[in-house]
C-alpha positions in Angstrom: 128.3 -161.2 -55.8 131.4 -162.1 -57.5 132.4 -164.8 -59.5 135.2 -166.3 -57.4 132.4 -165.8 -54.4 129.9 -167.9 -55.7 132.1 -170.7 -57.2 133.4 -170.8 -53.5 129.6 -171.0 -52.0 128.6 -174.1 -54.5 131.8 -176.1 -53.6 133.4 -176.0 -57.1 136.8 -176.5 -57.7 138.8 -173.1 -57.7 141.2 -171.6 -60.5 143.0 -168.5 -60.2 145.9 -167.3 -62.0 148.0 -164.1 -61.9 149.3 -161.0 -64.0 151.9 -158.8 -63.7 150.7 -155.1 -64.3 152.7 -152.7 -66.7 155.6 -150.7 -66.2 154.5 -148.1 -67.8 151.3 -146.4 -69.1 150.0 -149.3 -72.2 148.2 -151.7 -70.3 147.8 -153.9 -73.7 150.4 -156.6 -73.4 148.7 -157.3 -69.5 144.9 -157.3 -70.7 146.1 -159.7 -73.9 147.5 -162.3 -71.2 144.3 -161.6 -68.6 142.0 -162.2 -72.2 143.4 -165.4 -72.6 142.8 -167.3 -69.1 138.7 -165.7 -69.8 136.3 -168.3 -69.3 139.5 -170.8 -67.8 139.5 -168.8 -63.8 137.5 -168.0 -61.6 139.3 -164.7 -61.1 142.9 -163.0 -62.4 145.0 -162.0 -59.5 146.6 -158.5 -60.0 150.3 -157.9 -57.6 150.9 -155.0 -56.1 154.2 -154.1 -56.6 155.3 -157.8 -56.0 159.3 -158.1 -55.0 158.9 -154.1 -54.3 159.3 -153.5 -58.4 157.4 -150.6 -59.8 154.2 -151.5 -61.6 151.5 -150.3 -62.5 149.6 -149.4 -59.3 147.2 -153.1 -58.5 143.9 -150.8 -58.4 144.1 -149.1 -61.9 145.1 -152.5 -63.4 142.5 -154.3 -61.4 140.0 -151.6 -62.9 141.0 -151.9 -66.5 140.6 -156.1 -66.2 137.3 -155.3 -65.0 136.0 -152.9 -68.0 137.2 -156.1 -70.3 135.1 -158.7 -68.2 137.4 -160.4 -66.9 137.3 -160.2 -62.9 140.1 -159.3 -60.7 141.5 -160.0 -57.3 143.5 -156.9 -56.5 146.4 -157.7 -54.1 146.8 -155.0 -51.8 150.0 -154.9 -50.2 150.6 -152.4 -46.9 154.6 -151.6 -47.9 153.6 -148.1 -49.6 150.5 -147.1 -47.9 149.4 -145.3 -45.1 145.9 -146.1 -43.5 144.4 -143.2 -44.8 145.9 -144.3 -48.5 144.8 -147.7 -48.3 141.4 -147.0 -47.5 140.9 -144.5 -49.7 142.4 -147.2 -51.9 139.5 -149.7 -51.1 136.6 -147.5 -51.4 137.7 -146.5 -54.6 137.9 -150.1 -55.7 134.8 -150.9 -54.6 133.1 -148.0 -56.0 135.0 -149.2 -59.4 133.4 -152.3 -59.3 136.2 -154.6 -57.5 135.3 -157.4 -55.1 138.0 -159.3 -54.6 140.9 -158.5 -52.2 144.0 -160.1 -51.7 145.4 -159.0 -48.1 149.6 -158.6 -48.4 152.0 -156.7 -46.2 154.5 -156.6 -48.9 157.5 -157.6 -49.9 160.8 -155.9 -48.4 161.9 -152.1 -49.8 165.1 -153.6 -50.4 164.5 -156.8 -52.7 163.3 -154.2 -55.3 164.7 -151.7 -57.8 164.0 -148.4 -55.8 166.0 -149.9 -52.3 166.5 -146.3 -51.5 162.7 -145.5 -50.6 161.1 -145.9 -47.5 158.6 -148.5 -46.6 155.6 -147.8 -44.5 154.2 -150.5 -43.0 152.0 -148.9 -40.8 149.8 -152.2 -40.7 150.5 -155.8 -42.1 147.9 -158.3 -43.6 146.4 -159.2 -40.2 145.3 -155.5 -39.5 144.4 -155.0 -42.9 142.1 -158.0 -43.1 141.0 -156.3 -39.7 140.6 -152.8 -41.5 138.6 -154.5 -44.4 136.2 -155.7 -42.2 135.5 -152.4 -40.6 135.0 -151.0 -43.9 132.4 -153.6 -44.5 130.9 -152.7 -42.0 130.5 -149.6 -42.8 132.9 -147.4 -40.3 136.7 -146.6 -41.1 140.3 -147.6 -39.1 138.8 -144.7 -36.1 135.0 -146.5 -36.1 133.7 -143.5 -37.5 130.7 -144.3 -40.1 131.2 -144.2 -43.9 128.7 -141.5 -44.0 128.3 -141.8 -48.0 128.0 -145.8 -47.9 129.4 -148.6 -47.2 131.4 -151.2 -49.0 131.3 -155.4 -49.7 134.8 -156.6 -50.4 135.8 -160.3 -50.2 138.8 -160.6 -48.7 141.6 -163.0 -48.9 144.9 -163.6 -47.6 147.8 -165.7 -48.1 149.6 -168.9 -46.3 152.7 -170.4 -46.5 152.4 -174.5 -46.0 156.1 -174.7 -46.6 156.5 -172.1 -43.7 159.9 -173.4 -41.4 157.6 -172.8 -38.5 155.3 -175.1 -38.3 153.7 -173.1 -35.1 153.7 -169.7 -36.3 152.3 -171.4 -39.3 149.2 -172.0 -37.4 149.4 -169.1 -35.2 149.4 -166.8 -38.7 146.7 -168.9 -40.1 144.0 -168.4 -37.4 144.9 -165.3 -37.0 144.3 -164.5 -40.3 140.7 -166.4 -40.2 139.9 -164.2 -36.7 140.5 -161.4 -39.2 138.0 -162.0 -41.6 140.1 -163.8 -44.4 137.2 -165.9 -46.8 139.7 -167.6 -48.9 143.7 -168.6 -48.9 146.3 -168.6 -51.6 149.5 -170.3 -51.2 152.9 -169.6 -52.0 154.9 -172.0 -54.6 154.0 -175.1 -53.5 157.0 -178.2 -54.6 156.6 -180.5 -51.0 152.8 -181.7 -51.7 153.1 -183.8 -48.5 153.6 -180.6 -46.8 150.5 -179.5 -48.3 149.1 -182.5 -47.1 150.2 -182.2 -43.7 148.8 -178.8 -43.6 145.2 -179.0 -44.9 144.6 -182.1 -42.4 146.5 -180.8 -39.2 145.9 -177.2 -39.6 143.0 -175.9 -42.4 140.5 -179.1 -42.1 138.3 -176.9 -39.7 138.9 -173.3 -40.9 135.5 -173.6 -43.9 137.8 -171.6 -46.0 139.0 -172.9 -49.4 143.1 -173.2 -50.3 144.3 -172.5 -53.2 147.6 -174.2 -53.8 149.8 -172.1 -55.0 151.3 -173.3 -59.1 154.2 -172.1 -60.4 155.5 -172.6 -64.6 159.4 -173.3 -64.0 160.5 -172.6 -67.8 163.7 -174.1 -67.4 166.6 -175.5 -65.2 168.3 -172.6 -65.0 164.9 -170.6 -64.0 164.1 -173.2 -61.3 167.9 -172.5 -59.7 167.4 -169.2 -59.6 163.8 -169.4 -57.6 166.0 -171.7 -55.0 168.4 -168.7 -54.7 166.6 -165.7 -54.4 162.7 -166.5 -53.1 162.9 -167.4 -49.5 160.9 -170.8 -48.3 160.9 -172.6 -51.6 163.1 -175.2 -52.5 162.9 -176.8 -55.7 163.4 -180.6 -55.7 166.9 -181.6 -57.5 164.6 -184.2 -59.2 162.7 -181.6 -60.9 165.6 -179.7 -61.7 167.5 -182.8 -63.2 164.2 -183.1 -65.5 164.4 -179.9 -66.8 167.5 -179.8 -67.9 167.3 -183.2 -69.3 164.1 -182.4 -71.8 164.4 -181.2 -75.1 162.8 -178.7 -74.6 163.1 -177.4 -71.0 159.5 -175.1 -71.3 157.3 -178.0 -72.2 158.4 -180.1 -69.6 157.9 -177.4 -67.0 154.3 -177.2 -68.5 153.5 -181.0 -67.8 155.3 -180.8 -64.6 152.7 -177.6 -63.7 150.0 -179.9 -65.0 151.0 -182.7 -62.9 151.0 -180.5 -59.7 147.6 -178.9 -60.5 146.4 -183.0 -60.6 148.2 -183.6 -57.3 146.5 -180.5 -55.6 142.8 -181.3 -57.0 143.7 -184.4 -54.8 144.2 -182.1 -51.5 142.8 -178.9 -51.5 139.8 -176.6 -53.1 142.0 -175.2 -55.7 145.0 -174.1 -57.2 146.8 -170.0 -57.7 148.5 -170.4 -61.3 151.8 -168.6 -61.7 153.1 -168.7 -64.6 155.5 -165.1 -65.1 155.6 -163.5 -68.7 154.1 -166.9 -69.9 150.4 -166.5 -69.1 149.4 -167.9 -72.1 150.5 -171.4 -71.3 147.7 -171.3 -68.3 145.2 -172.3 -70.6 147.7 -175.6 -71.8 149.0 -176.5 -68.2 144.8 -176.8 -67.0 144.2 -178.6 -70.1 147.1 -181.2 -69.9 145.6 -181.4 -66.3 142.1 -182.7 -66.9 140.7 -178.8 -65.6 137.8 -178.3 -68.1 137.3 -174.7 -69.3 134.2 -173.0 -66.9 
C-alpha cells in the first residue's frame, strides 16, 4: 500500500507538494528538489506536461523519484494520449512500482510552446478515472481481461472550489467520486471562504480527503502575472500590496504560504504545495506553519 494511502486510512493530516520534470535528459536538478521535501510529504506530485510545455514524460520521472525513495503521484493528463497509449502508460507504471495517480485531461495545445501539434483528447479525467478502474479490475477500456495480471493504482483527481459555476462544480465533483476518485487536489486556493463554502455544502459527505491547493507567490510582480494568464484564480490586491511592500518580496510570500497552509489545516484534510523552481522553500513554508516533519 502506498504511503499517501495509508496516511489517508489513519485520518492524518495530508502533505503533498509538486515537481516540475526536466526538459531534457539530466533528471538531477528535479530529484535534488524531490530529495529535499523526503520525510516532509506524504507523496511528490509529478505534471504531465502542465500548461502543454514539453517535459520530461510524468511516468519516467515518476519512476526515477521512486528508485530514490521518494514516492510519486504521477499526473496523467489525456491531451497526448490515445486509450491504447494511456493504458499501456498505466500498466507500465504499475509494473514500475507507481501507485499513485493523479487523473487530468490537460491543459489546452495552445497555452504551450508547441501550439502547432494536435491534441487528442480522446477521453477526459472522468473517463479516465472510469478507465483506471477497469484496469483495477483487471479488464481493459473493451472489458477484455488483463490476461498477464492485473493492476492497484490509487487514483485521484482534481477540483476547482473557486470554480465560477458553483453547479457544475458539484456536478464535476460527484461525477468524479462515481468514477472512482479516492482523493482531491485543488487548484490555487486565495478565497478560503470559498473553500469553506465548498467542503460544508459540497465535499462534507463524499469520505474523500481535499487537499487545498498552496501556491509560493515569490513576488508582486509574480502574483500579477498568475491573475493574468491562469484562468479561475484571482489573487487578492491585499496580498499583492504586501508583496510589493516587503523587503524582501520572497520571504513574505513564504509566510503568506505558511499562513494559508494554517488556514487550510482549519478546513480540510490537507494541503497540494506549489511552490515552482523554489521547491526547496517547502520544507520552510511547513515549518513556519506549525506542520511537523513525518
Amino acid at each position: 500500500m502506498s504511503k499517501l494511502r495509508s496516511a489517508i486510512q489513519a485520518g492524518e493530516f495530508l502533505i503533498t507538494a509538486e515537481v516540475a520534470p526536466p526538459k531534457g535528459g539530466d533528471p538531477a536538478h528535479m530529484l535534488e528538489m524531490a530529495k529535499l521535501l523526503k520525510n516532509r510529504v506524504h507523496a511528490v506530485n509529478v505534471t504531465d506536461g502542465s500548461r502543454a510545455v514539453l517535459r520530461m514524460c510524468s511516468l519516467a520521472a515518476s519512476a526515477l523519484l521512486q528508485q530514490q525513495g521518494i514516492e510519486a503521484v504521477c499526473q496523467v493528463a489525456c491531451r497526448d494520449r490515445n486509450c491504447i497509449g494511456l493504458q499501456g502508460d498505466l500498466m507500465g507504471a504499475y509494473a514500475l512500482g507507481i501507485r499513485n495517480i493523479l487523473a487530468l485531461t490537460g491543459d489546452p495545445i495552445k497555452a504551450g510552446d508547441h501550439p502547432q501539434s494536435k491534441g487528442v483528447f480522446e477521453l477526459e479525467s472522468v473517463r479516465l478515472l472510469q478507465l483506471i478502474d477497469k484496469l483495477n479490475h483487471g479488464i481493459d477500456f473493451n472489458d477484455k481481461p488483463l490476461v498477464d495480471g492485473t493492476v492497484e493504482l490509487f487514483a485521484g483527481a482534481a477540483v476547482d472550489p473557486q470554480c465560477g459555476s458553483w453547479s457544475g462544480l458539484q456536478r464535476r465533483f460527484e461525477r468524479k467520486l462515481e468514477a472512482g476518485a479516492q482523493f482531491f487536489q485543488s487548484q490555487l486556493i486565495t478565497d478560503f471562504e470559498r473553500l469553506d463554502k465548498f467542503m460544508t455544502q459540497i465535499a462534507a459527505t463524499s469520505g474523500k480527503p481535499i487537499l487545498a491547493g498552496i501556491f509560493l507567490l515569490k513576488s508582486a510582480k509574480n502574483a500579477q502575472f498568475i491573475n493574468r494568464c491562469v484562468p479561475g484564480v484571482q489573487i487578492p490586491d491585499s496580498i499583492i500590496e504586501r508583496l510589493a511592500k516587503a523587503e524582501d518580496p520572497l520571504q513574505e510570500g513564504v509566510k503568506i504560504a505558511a499562513e494559508q497552509v494554517q488556514l487550510a489545516r482549519q478546513l480540510c484534510h490537507g494541503v497540494h504545495m506549489m511552490a515552482v523552481k523554489r521547491e526547496d522553500l517547502i520544507p520552510q513554508i511547513l515549518d513556519l506553519a506549525g506542520i511537523s516533519p513525518l
